[in-house]
VMD Tcl script that draws the C-alpha trace (Angstrom):
set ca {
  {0.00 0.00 0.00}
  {2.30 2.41 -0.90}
  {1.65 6.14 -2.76}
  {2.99 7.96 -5.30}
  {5.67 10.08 -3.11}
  {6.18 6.59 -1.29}
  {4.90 7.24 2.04}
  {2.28 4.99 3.28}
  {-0.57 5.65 5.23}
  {-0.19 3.71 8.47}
  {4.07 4.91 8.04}
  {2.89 8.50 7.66}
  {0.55 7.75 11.43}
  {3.34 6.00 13.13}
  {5.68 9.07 12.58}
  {2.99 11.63 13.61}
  {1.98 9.11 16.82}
  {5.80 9.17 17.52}
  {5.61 13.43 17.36}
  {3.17 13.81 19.53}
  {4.11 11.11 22.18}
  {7.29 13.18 21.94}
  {5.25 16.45 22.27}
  {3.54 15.00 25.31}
  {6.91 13.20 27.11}
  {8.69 17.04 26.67}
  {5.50 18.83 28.41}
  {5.43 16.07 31.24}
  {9.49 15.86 31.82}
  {9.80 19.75 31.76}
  {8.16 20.16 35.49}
  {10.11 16.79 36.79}
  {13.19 18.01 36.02}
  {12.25 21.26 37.64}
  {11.03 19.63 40.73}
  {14.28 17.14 40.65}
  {16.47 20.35 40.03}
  {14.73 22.90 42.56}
  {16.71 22.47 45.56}
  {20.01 23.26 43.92}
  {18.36 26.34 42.33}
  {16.07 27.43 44.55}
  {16.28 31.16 46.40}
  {15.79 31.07 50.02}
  {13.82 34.29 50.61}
  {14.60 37.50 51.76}
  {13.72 37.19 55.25}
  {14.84 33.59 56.01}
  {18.14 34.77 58.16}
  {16.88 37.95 59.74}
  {16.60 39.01 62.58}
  {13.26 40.47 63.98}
  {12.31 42.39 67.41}
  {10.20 41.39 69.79}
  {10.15 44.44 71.33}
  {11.82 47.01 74.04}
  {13.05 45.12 77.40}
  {10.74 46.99 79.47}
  {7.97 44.48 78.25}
  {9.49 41.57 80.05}
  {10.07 42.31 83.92}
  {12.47 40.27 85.32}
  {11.43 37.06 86.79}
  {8.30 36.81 84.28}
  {7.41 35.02 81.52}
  {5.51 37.29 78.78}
  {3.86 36.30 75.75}
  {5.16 38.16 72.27}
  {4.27 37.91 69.02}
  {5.89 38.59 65.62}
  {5.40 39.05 61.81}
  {7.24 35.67 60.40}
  {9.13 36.94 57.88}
  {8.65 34.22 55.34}
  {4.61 35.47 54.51}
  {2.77 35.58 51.46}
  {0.06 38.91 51.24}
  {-2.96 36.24 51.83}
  {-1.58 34.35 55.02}
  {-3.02 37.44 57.03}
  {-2.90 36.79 60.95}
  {-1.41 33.42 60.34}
  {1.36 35.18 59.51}
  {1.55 36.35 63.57}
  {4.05 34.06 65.04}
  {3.36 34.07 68.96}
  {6.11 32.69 71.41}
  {7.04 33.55 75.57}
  {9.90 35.45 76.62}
  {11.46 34.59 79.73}
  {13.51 37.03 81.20}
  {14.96 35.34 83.82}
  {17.30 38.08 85.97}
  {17.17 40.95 83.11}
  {20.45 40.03 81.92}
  {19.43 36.40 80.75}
  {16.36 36.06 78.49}
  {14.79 32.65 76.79}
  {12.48 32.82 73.79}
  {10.88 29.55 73.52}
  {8.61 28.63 70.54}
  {4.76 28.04 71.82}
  {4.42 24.53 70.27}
  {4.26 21.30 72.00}
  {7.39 19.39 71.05}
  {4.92 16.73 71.32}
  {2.60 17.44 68.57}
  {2.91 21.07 68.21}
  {0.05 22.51 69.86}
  {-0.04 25.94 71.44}
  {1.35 25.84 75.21}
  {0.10 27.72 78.02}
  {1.85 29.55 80.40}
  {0.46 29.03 84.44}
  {2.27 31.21 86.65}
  {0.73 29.96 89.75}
  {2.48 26.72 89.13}
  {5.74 28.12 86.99}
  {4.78 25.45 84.10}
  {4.22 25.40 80.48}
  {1.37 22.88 79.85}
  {-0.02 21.87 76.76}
  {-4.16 20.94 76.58}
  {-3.82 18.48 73.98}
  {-1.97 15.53 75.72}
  {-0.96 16.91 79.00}
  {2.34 17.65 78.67}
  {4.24 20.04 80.96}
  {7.11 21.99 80.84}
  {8.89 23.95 83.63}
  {9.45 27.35 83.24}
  {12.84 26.97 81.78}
  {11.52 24.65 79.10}
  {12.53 21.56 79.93}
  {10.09 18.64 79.83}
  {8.55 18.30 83.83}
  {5.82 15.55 82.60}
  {3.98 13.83 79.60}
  {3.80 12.50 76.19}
  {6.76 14.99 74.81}
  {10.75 13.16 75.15}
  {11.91 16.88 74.95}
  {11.94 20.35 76.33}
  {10.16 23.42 74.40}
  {12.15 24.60 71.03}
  {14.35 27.47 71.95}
  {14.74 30.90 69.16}
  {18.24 31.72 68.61}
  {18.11 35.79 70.51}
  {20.24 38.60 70.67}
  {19.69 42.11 72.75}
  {20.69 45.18 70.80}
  {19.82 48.68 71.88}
  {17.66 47.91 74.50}
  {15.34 45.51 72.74}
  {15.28 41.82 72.46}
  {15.50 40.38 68.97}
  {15.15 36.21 67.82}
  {16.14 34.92 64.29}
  {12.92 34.23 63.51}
  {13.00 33.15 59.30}
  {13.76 28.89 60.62}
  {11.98 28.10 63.13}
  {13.38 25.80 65.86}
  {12.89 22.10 65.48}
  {14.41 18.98 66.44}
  {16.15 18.64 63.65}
  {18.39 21.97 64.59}
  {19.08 20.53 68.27}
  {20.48 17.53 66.53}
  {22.73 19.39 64.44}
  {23.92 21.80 67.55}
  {24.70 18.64 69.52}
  {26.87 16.99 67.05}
  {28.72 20.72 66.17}
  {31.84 19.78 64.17}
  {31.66 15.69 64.26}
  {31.17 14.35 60.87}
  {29.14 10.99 60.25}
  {30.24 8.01 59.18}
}
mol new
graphics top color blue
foreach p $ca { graphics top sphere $p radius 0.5 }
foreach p [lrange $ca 0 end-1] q [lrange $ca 1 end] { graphics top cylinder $p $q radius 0.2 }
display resetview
């Protein structure tokens, strides 16, 4: 079944099949390289590294534990008040301060502060913290996550762009060792 210009008909549908599965395999591998290639290429933002105020020193008397809240620096314009990181301030002799994040270590929900009892407790699962974050009772195997902070001109600042996880203790612990 050949033609005059000697291309057949089922040769002349094989080719154009074998065009557009190309067409198709070029559309589909363009975003899976991009996703494969991303985290070699990809920007951190702006405000990853920075670091942000919580405010004058005046807010946190000594001896207290204060709840403050900040703008997280990594926001899109619809996140809104998501975008209002809370976390307590201890200030423990106005000389040493500790930031601590507000989620459970457990499973990351919000912690209370009781004065009465000088303990972080968390509603979800009952676990309890004492006031300098270390784990008093309950589900979590750790203390509360702890913001890197820095006082500069009379007000307290945290790096607030990474946000402390488990992941960062691990690292701190094992400084310079390399594994194996």
């Amino acid at each position: 079944m050949s033609t005059e210009n000697g291309i057949s008909r089922r040769s002349m549908l094989v080719k154009l099949g074998v065009a557009l599965n190309g067409i198709v395999g070029v559309f589909l591998a363009v975003p899976i390289a991009k996703y494969l290639v991303s985290p070699v290429t990809r920007e951190r933002k702006g405000g990853y590294d920075s670091w942000l105020s919580l405010g004058r020193l005046e807010k946190f008397p000594a001896g207290e534990t204060r709840l403050a809240t900040y703008r997280n620096p990594i926001v899109n314009s619809w996140d809104g008040q998501t975008g209002d990181v809370p976390c307590w301030v201890r200030n423990v002799d106005n000389s040493t301060y500790q930031v601590f994040a507000i989620n459970c270590a457990h499973l990351g929900c919000p912690v209370r502060w009781f004065p009465q009892s000088n303990l972080f407790m968390c509603p979800c699962h009952g676990g309890a913290y004492y006031q300098d974050g270390s784990r008093a009772s309950g589900p979590p195997e750790r203390g509360l996550f702890q913001y890197s902070h820095k006082i500069e001109d009379g007000e307290l600042f945290i790096k607030a762009g990474e946000m402390p996880t488990p992941g960062r203790a691990a690292l701190a612990t094992l400084g310079d060792s390399k594994c194996v």
